[in-house]
C-alpha positions in Angstrom: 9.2 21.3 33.4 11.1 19.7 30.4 9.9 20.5 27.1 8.1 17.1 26.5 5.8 17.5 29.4 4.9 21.1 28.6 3.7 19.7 25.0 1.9 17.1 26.7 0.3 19.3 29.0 -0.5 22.2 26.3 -1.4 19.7 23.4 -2.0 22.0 20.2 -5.3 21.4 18.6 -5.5 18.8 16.3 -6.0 20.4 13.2 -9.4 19.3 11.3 -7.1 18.8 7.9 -4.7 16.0 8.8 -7.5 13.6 7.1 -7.8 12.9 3.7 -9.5 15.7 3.4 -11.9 14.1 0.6 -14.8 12.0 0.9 -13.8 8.0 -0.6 -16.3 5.5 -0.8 -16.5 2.4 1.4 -16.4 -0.5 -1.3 -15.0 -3.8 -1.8 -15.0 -4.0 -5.6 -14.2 -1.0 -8.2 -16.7 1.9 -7.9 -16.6 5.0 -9.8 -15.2 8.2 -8.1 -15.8 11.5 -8.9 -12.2 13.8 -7.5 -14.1 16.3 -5.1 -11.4 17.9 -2.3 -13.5 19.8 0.7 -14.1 23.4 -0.2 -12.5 24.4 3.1 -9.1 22.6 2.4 -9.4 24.2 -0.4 -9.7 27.4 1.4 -7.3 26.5 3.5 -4.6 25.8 1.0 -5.1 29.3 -0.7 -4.9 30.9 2.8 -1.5 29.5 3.6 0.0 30.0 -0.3 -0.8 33.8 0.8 1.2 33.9 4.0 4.2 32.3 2.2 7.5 33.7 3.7 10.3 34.1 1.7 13.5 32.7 2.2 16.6 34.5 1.3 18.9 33.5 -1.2 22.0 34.3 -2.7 21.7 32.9 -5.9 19.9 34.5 -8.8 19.9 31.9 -11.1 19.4 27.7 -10.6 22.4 25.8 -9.3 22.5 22.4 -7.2 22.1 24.5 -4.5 18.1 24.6 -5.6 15.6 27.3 -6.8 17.3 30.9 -7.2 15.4 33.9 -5.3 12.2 35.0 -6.3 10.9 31.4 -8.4 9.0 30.4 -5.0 8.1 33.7 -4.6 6.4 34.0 -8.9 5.2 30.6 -8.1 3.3 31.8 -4.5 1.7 34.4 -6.5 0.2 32.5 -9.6 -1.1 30.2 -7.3 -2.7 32.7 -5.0 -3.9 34.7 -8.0 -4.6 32.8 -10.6 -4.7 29.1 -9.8 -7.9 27.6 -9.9 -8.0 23.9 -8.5 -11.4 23.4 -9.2 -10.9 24.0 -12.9 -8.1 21.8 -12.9 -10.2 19.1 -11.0 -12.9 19.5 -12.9 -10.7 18.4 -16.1 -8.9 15.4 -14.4 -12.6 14.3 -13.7 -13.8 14.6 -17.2 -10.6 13.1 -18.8 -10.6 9.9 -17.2 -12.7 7.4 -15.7 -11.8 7.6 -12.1 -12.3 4.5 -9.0 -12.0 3.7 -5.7 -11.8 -0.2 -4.1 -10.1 -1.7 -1.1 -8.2 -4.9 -1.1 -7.2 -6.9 2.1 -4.0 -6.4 3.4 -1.1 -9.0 3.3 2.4 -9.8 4.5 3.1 -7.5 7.2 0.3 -5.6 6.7 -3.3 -6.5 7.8 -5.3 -3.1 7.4 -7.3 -3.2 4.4 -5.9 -1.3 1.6 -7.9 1.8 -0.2 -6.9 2.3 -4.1 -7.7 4.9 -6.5 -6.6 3.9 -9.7 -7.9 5.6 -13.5 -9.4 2.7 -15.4 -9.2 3.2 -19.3 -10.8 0.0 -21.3 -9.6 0.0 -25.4 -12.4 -0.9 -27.8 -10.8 -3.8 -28.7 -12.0 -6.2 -26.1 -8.2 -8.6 -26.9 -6.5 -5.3 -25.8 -3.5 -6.3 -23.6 -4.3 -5.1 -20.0 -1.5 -2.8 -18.8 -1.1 -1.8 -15.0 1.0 2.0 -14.8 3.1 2.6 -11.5 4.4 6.0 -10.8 6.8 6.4 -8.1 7.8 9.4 -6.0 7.4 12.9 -6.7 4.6 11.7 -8.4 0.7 10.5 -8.9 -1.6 8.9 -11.6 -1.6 12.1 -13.5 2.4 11.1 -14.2 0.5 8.9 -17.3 -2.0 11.3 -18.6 -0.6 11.8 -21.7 0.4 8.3 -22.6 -3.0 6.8 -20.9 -5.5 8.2 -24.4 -2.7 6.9 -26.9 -2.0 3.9 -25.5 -6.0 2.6 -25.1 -6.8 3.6 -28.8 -3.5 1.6 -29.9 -0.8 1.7 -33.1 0.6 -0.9 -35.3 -2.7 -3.2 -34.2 -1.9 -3.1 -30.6 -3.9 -1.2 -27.8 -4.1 -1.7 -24.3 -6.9 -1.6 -21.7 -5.4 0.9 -19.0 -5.3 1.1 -15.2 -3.5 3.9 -13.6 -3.0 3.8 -10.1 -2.4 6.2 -7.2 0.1 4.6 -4.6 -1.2 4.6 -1.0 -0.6 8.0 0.4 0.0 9.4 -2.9 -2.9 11.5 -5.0 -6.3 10.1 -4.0 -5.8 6.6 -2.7 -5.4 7.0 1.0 -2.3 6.6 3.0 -1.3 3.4 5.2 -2.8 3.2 8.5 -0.1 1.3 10.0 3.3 0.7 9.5 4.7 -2.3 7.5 2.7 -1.2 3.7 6.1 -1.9 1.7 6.7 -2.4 -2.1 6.1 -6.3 -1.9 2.2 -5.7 0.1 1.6 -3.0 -2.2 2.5 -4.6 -5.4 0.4 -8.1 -4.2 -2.7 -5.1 -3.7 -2.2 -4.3 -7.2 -2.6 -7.5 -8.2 -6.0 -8.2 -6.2 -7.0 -4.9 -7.9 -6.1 -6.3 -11.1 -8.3 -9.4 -10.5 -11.1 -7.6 -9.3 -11.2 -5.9 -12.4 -11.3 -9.2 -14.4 -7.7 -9.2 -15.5 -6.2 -12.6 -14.6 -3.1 -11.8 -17.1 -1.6 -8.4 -17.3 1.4 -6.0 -17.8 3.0 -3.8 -15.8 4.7 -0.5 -16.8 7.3 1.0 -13.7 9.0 3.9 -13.4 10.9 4.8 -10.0 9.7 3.8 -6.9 7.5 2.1 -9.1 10.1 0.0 -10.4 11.0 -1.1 -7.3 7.2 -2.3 -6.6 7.3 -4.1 -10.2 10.4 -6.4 -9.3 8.3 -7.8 -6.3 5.5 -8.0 -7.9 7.7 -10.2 -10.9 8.9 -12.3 -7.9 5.5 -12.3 -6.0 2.3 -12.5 -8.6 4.6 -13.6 -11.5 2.0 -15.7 -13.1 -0.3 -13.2 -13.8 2.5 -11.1 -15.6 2.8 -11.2 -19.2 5.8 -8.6 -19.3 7.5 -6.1 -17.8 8.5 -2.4 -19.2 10.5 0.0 -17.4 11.7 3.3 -17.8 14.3 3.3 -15.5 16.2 0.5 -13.6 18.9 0.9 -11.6 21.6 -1.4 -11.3 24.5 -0.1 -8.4 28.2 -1.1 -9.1 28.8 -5.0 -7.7 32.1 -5.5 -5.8 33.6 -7.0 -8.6 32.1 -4.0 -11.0 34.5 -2.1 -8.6 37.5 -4.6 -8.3 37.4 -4.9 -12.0 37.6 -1.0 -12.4 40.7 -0.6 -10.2 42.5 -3.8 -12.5 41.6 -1.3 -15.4 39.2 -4.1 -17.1 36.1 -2.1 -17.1 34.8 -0.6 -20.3 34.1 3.2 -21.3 30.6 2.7 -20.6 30.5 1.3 -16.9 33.3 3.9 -15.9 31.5 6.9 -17.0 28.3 5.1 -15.4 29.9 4.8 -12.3 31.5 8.1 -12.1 28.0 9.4 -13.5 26.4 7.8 -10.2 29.3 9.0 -8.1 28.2 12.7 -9.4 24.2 12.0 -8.7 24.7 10.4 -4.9 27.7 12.9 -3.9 25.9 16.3 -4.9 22.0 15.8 -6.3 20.6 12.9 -4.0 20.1 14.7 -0.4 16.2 14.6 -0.6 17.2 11.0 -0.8 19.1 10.6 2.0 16.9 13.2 3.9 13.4 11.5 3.4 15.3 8.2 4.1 16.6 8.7 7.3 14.4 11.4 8.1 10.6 11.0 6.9 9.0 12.2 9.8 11.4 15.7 10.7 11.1 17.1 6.6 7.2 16.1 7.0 6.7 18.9 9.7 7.9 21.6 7.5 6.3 20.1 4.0 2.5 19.5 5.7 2.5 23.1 6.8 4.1 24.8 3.9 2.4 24.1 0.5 4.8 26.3 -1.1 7.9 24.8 0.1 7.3 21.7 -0.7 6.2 23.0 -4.2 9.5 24.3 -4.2 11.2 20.9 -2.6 9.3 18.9 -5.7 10.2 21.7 -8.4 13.9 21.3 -7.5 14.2 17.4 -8.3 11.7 18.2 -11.0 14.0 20.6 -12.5 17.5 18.9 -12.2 16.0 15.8 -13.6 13.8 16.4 -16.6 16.1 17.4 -19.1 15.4 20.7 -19.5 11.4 20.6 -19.3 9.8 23.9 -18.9 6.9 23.2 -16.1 4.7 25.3 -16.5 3.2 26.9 -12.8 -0.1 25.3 -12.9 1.3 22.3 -13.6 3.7 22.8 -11.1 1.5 23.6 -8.3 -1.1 20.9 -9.1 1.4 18.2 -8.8 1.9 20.0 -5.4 -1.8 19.8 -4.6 -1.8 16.2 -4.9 1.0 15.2 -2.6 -0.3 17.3 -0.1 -4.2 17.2 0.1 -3.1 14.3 2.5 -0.4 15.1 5.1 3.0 14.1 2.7 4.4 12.2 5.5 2.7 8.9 4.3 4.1 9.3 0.6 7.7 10.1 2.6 7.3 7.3 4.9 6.8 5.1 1.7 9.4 6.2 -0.1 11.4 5.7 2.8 9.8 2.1 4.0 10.7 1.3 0.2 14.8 2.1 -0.1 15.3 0.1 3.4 18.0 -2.6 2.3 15.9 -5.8 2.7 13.6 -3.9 0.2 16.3 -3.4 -2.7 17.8 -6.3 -2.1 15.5 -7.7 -5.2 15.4 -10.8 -6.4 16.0 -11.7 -10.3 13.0 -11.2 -12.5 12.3 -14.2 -14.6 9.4 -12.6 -16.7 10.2 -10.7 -19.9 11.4 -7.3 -19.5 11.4 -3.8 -21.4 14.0 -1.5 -20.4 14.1 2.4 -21.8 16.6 4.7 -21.0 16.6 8.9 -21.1 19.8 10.8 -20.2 19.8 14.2 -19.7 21.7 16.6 -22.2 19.4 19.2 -22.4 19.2 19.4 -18.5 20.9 22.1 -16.5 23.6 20.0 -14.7 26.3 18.8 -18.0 27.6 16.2 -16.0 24.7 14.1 -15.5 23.9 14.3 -19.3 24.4 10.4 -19.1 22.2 9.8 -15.9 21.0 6.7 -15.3 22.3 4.9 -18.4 23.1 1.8 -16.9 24.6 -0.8 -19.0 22.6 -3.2 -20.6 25.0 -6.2 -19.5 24.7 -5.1 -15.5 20.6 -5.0 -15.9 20.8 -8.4 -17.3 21.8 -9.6 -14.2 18.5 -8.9 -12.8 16.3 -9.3 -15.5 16.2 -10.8 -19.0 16.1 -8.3 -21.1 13.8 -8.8 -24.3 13.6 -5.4 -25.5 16.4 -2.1 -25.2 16.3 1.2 -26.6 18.5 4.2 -25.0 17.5 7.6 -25.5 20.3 10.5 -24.7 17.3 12.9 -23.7 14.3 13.1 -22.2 15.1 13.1 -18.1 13.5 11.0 -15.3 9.5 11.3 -16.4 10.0 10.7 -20.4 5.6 10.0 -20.1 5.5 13.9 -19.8 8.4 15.1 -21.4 8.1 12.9 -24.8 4.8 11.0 -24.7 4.7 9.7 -28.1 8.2 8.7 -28.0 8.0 6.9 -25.0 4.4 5.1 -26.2 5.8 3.9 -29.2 8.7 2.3 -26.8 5.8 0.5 -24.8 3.8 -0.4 -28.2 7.0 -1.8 -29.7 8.5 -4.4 -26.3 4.7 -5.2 -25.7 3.9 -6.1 -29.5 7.5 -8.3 -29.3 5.8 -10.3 -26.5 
């Protein structure tokens, strides 16, 4: 018998936890949502952080290899020991306003699309409405220090805040069906914006998020007041190249592109791995909480500039991209980085671009990673408002909130 038809003939039991594995509420129009994960998932998680196998290493100390022996291993047994998800839930419920709605599906998708999305209203009822998009490795709670800051306002400018979980991602469910791509996601945010009243708005991107915020410029661009981004990522042109080997490139393109060079050769294989491979790395991640803590803690660490995570803060972004099976949230990101996906169009509307290299972080040569020149993002976009920070890494919102809120405040009050 071949080894297909012995699986089909001894199926494995589908396990009850390849749901959501929290109750969401069946509404057409914003509803408020208490978080609440089932107990036994709960259970269930703790139970499989304790049977954690470690894996040998050689290295004792962090290299681009990933996580030395014995970090997985500290992490496993704070978590088994001492984390408490219900505490931690119980906070993100009492920080925020939290809410669930659907919105119909377009394009190639026709399912109806489930959104949980933090909405944060300023006092000032002329507050500009701003719409947050995380990307991958990441969830609503990416914003939770910028979110308070940026509602109560500075220099006479607040915002009215809505921070969304992308399908699959945190609490907003996963796709049903293939074909939920950055341009049907980013029209769903804009029906969620209009259910919520908001027939102009901004958007603020950051990684795969970006990518959803250059459709939506293309897509829904009159209901966009303005664009800020924290990262955008503009890959050498043929001429950039041809221009390079005629010596007429400046300092600042060639240690771009040999910064890039660096990234893609010898930090980007969860890239290329989720890309070409969403469903294979899924197996391991959905039945090993800890390794994919530790798959998440290695971009985390080679990326944010020398930020410290703490464990609990480690493990509860864990929690989040795994309370749901994380294949949807690698099939996204993967559905997302297919070519007729970055193959954007040029954004019209007014754009904020920030920048934060790397020098504190642990690899020297990407100190200047992803500081692409202004003059190549101009290509795309027109660029009303630049600032470049040389620190700070790939999720400034965490690592320097006020920093990167005064950057919003400032390209937003320009508008």
């Amino acid at each position: 018998m071949s080894p297909v038809a012995a699986s089909a003939a001894t199926p494995v039991q589908q396990s009850k936890y390849a749901g959501l594995n929290f109750s969401f509420p069946d509404t057409r129009s914003p509803q408020r949502f208490n978080l609440n994960v089932n107990q036994d998932f709960v259970d269930y998680a703790i139970r499989k952080v304790h049977d954690y196998r470690p894996s040998p290493v050689f290295s004792s100390s962090w290299t681009a290899e990933g996580p030395p022996a014995g970090a997985l291993t500290s992490l496993a047994d704070y978590w088994a020991k001492t984390y408490d998800w219900r505490k931690v839930e119980k906070q993100m419920n009492e920080q925020f306003a939290h809410y669930a709605t659907t919105v119909p599906g377009n394009g190639d998708y026709t399912a109806p699309i489930p959104l949980h999305f933090v909405h944060e209203r300023s006092n000032d009822n002329a507050a500009t409405p701003l719409l947050l998009i995380h990307g991958w490795a990441s969830t609503h709670l990416e914003w939770s220090r910028v979110i308070e800051p940026l509602t109560h306002g500075s220099n006479n400018k607040s915002f009215h805040i809505v921070a969304v979980d992308l399908p699959g991602f945190g609490f907003s469910p996963a796709a049903t069906m293939p074909g939920l791509r950055a341009r049907e996601i980013g029209r769903a945010f804009d029906a969620l914006m209009k259910q919520l009243g908001y027939e102009k708005y901004g958007i603020v991107t950051t990684d795969l998020g970006w990518l959803i915020g250059m459709w939506m410029v293309e897509d829904v661009h009159d209901s966009i007041v303005g664009h800020f981004t924290d990262f955008f990522l503009v890959p050498a042109s043929e001429s950039d190249l041809a221009r390079q080997a005629r010596g007429e490139t400046t300092e600042e393109e060639n240690n771009f592109m040999a910064t890039a060079a660096e990234w893609f050769t010898k930090h980007a294989s969860y890239a290329t791995v989720m890309n070409q491979k969403p469903s294979a790395i899924s197996f391991a991640f959905t039945d090993s909480p800890v390794g994919f803590a530790g798959w998440l803690w290695d971009l985390k660490y080679g990326s944010s500039d020398g930020y410290l995570y703490e464990h609990e803060e480690l493990i509860t972004d864990t929690m989040l991209q795994w309370i749901q099976p994380p294949y949807h949230a690698i099939r996204a990101y993967s559905d997302m980085n297919q070519p007729d996906q970055v193959m954007l169009p040029r954004s019209n509307i007014p754009t904020g671009v920030t920048q934060w290299g790397g020098v504190n972080g642990p690899f020297t040569s990407l100190a200047k990673w992803p500081l692409t020149p202004r003059t190549w993002i101009e290509r795309m976009a027109p660029v009303t408002y630049f600032k470049r920070h040389d620190f700070g890494g790939h999720w400034p919102a965490v690592t320097h909130p006020n920093l990167w809120v005064n950057d919003v405040v400032e390209f937003f009050s320009s508008l």
